[in-house]
C-alpha positions in Angstrom: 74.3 20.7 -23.6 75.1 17.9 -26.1 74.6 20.6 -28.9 78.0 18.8 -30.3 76.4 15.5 -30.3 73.4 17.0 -32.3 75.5 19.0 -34.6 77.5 15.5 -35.2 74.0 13.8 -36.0 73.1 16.5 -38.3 76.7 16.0 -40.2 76.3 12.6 -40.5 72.9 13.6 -42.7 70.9 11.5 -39.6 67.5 13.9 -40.2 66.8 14.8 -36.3 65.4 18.1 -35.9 65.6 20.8 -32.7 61.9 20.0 -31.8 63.7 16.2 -31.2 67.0 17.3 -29.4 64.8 19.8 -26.9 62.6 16.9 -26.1 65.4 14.7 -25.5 66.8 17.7 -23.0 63.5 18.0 -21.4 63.3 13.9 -21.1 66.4 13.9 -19.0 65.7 17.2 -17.0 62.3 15.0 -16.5 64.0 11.6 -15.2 61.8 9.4 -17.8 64.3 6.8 -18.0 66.3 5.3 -15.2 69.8 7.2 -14.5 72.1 5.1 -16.7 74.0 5.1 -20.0 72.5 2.6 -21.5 69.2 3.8 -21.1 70.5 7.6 -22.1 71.4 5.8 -25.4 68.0 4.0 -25.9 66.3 7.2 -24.9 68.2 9.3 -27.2 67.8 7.0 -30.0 63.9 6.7 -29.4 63.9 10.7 -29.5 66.0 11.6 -32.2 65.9 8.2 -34.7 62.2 8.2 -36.9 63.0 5.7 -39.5 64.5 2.0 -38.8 67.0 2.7 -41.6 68.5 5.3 -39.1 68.8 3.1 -36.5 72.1 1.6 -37.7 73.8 4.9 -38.5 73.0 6.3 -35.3 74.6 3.8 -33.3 77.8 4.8 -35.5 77.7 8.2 -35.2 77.2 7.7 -31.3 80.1 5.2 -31.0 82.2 8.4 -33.2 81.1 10.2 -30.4 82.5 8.9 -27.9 85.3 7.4 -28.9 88.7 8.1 -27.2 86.2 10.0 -24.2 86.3 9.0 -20.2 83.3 10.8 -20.3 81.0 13.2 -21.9 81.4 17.1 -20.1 78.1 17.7 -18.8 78.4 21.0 -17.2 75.9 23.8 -17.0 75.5 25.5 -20.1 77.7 28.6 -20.6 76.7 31.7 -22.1 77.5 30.9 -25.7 76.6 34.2 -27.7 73.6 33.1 -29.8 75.1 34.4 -33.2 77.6 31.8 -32.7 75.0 29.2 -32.2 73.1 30.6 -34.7 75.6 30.0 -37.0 76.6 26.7 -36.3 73.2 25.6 -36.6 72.0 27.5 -39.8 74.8 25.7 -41.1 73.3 22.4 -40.8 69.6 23.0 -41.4 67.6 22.9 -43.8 65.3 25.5 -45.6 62.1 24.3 -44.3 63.5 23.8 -40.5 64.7 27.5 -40.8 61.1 28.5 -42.1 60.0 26.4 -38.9 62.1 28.4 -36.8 60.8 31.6 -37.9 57.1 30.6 -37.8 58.3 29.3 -33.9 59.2 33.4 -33.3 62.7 33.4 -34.5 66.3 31.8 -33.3 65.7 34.0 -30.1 62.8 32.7 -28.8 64.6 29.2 -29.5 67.1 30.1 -27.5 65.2 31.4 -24.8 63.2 27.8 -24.4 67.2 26.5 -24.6 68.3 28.4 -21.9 65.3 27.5 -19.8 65.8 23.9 -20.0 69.1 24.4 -18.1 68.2 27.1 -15.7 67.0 24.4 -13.0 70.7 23.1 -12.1 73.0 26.0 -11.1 74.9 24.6 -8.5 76.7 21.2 -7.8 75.0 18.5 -6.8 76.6 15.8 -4.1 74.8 12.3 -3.7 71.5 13.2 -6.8 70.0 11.9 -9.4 69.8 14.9 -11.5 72.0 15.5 -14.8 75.1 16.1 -13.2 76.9 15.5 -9.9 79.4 14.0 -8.3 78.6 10.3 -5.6 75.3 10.5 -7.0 73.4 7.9 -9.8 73.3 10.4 -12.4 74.6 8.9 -15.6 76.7 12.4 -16.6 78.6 13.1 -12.8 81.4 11.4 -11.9 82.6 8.9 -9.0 78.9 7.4 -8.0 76.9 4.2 -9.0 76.4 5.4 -12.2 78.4 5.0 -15.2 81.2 7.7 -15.6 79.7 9.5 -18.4 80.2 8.0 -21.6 82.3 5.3 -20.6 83.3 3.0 -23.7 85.6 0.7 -22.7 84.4 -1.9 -20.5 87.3 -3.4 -19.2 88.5 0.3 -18.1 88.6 0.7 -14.3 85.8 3.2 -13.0 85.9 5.5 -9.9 82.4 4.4 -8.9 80.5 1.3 -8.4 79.9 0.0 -12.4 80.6 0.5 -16.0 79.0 1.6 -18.9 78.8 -1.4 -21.7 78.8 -0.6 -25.3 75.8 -1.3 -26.3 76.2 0.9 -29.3 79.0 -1.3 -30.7 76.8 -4.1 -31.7 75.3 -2.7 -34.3 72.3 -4.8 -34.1 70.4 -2.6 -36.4 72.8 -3.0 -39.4 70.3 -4.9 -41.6 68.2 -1.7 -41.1 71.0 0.4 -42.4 69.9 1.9 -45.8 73.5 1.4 -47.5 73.1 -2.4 -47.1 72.3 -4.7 -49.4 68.7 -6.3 -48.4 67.4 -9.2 -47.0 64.1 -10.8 -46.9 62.8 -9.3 -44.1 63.3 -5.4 -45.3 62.9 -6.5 -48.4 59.2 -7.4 -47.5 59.4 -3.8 -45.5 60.4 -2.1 -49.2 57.8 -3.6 -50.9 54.6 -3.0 -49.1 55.2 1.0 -50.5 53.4 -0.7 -54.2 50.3 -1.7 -52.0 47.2 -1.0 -53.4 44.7 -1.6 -51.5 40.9 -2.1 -52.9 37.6 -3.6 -51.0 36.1 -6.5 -53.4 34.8 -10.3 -52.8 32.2 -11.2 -49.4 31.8 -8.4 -47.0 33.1 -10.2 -43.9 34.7 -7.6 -42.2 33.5 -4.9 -39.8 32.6 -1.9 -41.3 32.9 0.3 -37.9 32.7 3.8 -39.3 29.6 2.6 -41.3 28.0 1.1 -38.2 28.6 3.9 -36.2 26.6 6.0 -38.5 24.1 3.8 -39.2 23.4 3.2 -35.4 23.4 7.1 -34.8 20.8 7.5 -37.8 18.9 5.1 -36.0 17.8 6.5 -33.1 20.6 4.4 -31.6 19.7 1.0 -32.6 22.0 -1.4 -33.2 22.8 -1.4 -37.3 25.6 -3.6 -37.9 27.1 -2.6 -41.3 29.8 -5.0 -43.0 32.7 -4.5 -45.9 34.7 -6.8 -48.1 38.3 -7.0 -46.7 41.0 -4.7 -48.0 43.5 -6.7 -50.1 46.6 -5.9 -52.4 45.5 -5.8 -55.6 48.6 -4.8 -57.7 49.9 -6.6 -60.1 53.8 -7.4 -60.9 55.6 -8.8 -63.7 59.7 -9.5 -62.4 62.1 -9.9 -65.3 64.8 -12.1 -64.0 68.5 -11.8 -65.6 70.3 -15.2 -64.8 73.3 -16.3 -65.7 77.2 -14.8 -66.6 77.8 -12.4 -64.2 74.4 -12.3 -62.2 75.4 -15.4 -60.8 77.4 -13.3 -58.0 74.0 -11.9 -57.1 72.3 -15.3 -56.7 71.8 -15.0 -53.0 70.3 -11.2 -53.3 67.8 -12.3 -56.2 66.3 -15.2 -54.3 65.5 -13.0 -51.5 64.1 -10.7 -53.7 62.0 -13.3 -55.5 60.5 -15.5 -52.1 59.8 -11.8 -50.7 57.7 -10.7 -53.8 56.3 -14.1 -53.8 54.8 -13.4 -50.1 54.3 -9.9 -50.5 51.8 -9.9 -54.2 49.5 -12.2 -54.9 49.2 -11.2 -58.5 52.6 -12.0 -59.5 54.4 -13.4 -62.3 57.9 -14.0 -63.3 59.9 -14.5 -66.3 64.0 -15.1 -67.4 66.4 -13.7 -69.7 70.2 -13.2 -70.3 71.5 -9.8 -70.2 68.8 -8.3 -72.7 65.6 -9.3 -73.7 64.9 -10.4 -77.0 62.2 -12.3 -78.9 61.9 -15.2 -76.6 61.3 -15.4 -72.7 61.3 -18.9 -70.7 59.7 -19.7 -67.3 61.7 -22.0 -66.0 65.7 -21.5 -66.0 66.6 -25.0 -66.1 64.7 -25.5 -68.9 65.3 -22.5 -71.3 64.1 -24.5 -74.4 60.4 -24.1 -73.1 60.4 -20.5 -74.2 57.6 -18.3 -74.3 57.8 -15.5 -77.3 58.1 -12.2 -75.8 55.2 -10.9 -78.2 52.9 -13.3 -76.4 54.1 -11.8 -72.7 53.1 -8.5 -74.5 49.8 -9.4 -75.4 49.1 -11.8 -72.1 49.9 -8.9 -69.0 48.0 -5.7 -69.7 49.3 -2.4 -68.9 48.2 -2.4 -65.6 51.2 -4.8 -64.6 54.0 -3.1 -62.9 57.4 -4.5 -64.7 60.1 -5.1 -62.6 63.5 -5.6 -64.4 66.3 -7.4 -62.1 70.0 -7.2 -63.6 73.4 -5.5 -63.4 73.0 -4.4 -67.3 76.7 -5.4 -67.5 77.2 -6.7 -71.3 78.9 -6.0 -74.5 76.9 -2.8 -75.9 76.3 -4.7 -79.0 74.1 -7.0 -77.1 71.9 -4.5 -76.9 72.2 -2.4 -79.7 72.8 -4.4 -82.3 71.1 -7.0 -84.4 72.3 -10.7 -84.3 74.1 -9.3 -81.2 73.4 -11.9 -78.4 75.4 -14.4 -77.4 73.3 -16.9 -77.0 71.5 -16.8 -80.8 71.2 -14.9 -83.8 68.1 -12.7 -83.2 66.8 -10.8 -85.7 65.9 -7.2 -83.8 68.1 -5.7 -81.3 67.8 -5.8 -77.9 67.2 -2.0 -77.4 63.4 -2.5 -79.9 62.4 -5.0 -77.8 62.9 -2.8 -74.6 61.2 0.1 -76.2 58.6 -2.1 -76.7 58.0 -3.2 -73.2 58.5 0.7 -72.1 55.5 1.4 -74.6 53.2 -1.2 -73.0 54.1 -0.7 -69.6 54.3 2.7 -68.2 55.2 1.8 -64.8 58.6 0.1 -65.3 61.9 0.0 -63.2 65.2 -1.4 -62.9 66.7 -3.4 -59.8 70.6 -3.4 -60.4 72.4 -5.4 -57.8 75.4 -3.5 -58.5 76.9 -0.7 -56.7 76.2 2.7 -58.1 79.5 3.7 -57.7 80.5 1.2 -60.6 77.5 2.1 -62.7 79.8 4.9 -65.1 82.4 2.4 -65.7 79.8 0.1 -67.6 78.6 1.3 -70.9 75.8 -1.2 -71.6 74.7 0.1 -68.2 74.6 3.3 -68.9 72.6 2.3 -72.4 69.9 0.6 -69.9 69.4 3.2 -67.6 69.2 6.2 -70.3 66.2 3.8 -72.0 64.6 3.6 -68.6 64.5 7.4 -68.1 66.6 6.9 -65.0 64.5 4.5 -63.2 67.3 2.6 -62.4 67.8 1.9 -58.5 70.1 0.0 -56.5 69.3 -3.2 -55.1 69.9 -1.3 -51.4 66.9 -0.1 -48.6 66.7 3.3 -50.3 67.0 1.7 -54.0 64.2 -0.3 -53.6 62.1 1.8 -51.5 63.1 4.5 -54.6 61.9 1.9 -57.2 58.0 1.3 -55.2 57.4 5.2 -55.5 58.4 5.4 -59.1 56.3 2.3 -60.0 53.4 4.6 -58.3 54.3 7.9 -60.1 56.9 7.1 -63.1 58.5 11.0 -62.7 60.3 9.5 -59.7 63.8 8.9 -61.2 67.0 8.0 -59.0 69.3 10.5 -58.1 71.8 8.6 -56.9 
């Protein structure tokens, strides 16, 4: 039952698993919600959906669905020959959920626990509350107080008393979606992967596990143990590019930059345009206060996680070239003093506000993210989340 919806789920690369879909059967065979569609759609979503990125992609897929439908069919389940289901499903799993399945006793005894959770309804139902029936207030029969299945259209006349809204539709959970471009909030979300947390300063805090052990050692008398508070200790040097065409990405960076604000204390910040040469400046409405690059070399230690922000969309020269900025003549090219900065820093990404799809049409791009060793990640959920991990261990690269 629903094994379409599932399958549709699994197409759409939403990563539910069997384990999920039974106990969403066994949920409704259970009544644990109230017999309605909307709460059959928040139940399914809190069964099947583990990561708030999902959430947005599985209120499309469930709007695909049951689009163009009166109502779902929600009959007893026929005898579909197992090699056919086995079949369908192989198709869509992966290795380690087939190794699961086998460690579980094989697609057979799957099956068998399938087949169980539909062997209670074998007749019709008149007037119930169970999955299906007819005058009843189940949300899958037909003609009762209950939605008619999946009904979508809320205008649409209905043979019983309501209608089902579409609650699906309004894709409140699209900031969540991790094709988006982020805001503030999940930009926050993103960045507490590059928490490191260490113990140092006054030991205000409750040390429970210590005082548990003390008191036991004790003979049971009351040892009260305390611990300094766990803070974030990492620290983060952001590389601004501003100006030219980074200007269409104002919005995005200043997100990016009040979220990094709140989320590290140890952070710092500095400008350039396009490429980074000799000099560096603080404040972008006064680039004449510069700061030598050699200097930001020598001030932030290696233990700084570098953060480049740009869409690495220039002339090549500008990069590879001496004398090649636009701005000045500079005496080394751009692509020394980025080596440089990859020498000192070992944990170093790129943030590229533009789409990956463009990135092959851009050859200065394509310069920057071969120098990073493919640490280059979109400016999306995934992208950053992508970019906190390889800051943590540099051999995580984007395969986008």
């Amino acid at each position: 039952m629903f094994l379409d919806f599932f399958l549709l789920l699994r197409r759409h690369h939403l990563p539910v698993t069997l384990p999920e879909y039974l106990t969403l059967l066994d949920a409704l065979r259970k009544d644990v919600a109230e017999p309605t569609i909307d709460d059959f759609y928040f139940l399914s979503k809190t069964a099947l959906v583990k990561h708030e990125q999902h959430l947005d992609l599985f209120d499309r897929v469930f709007g695909e669905y049951v689009q163009g439908r009166e109502s779902v069919p929600a009959e007893v389940l026929p005898d579909i020959p197992p090699e056919w289901l086995k079949d369908a499903l192989m198709r869509e799993l992966s290795e380690e959920e087939k190794a699961a399945i086998e460690a579980a006793g094989g697609f057979e005894a799957l099956w068998e626990r399938f087949r169980k959770l539909m062997d209670e309804q074998n007749e019709r139902h008149e007037g119930g509350n169970k999955w299906i029936g007819t005058g009843g207030t189940s949300p899958f029969g037909v003609g009762g107080y209950a939605p008619e299945g999946f009904k979508t259209d809320k205008s649409a006349p209905g043979q019983g008393q309501r209608r089902a809204a579409k609650v699906w539709e309004n894709r409140e959970y699209k900031n969540y979606s991790d094709e988006v471009e982020l805001n503030t909030r999940n930009i926050k979300m993103a960045l507490r992967r590059l928490r490191i947390l260490t113990r140092e300063g006054a030991e205000d805090e409750l040390d429970i596990d210590g005082t548990i052990d003390r008191t036991s050692r004790n003979a049971g008398m009351l040892d009260i143990q305390m611990q300094a508070t766990k803070q974030n200790r990492v620290k983060v040097l952001m590389l601004f590019d501003v100006g030219g065409s980074m200007d269409d990405h104002i919005d995005l960076c200043n997100q990016l930059f009040s979220a990094a604000r709140y989320q590290f204390k140890h952070l710092e910040f500095l400008y350039f345009h396009n490429c980074v040469y000799e000099t560096l400046w603080k404040d972008n409405h006064r680039r004449k206060d510069r700061m030598p690059t050699w200097e930001v070399l020598h001030k932030y230690n290696k233990e700084y996680k570098v953060i480049f922000v740009g869409d690495a969309s220039m002339s090549p020269y500008e990069i590879t070239t001496p004398k090649g900025s636009v701005e000045h003549y500079n005496q080394e090219s751009g692509l020394v003093w980025l080596d440089r900065f990859k020498a000192q820093y070992p944990h170093l990404v790129w943030l590229n506000p533009m789409v990956p799809a463009y990135w092959q049409y851009t050859q200065s791009l394509d310069i920057i993210r071969r120098w990073s060793g493919n640490r280059m990640f979109p400016l999306t959920l995934n992208g950053l989340t992508g970019a906190m991990k390889s800051l943590k261990n540099p051999k995580v690269t984007f395969e986008g």
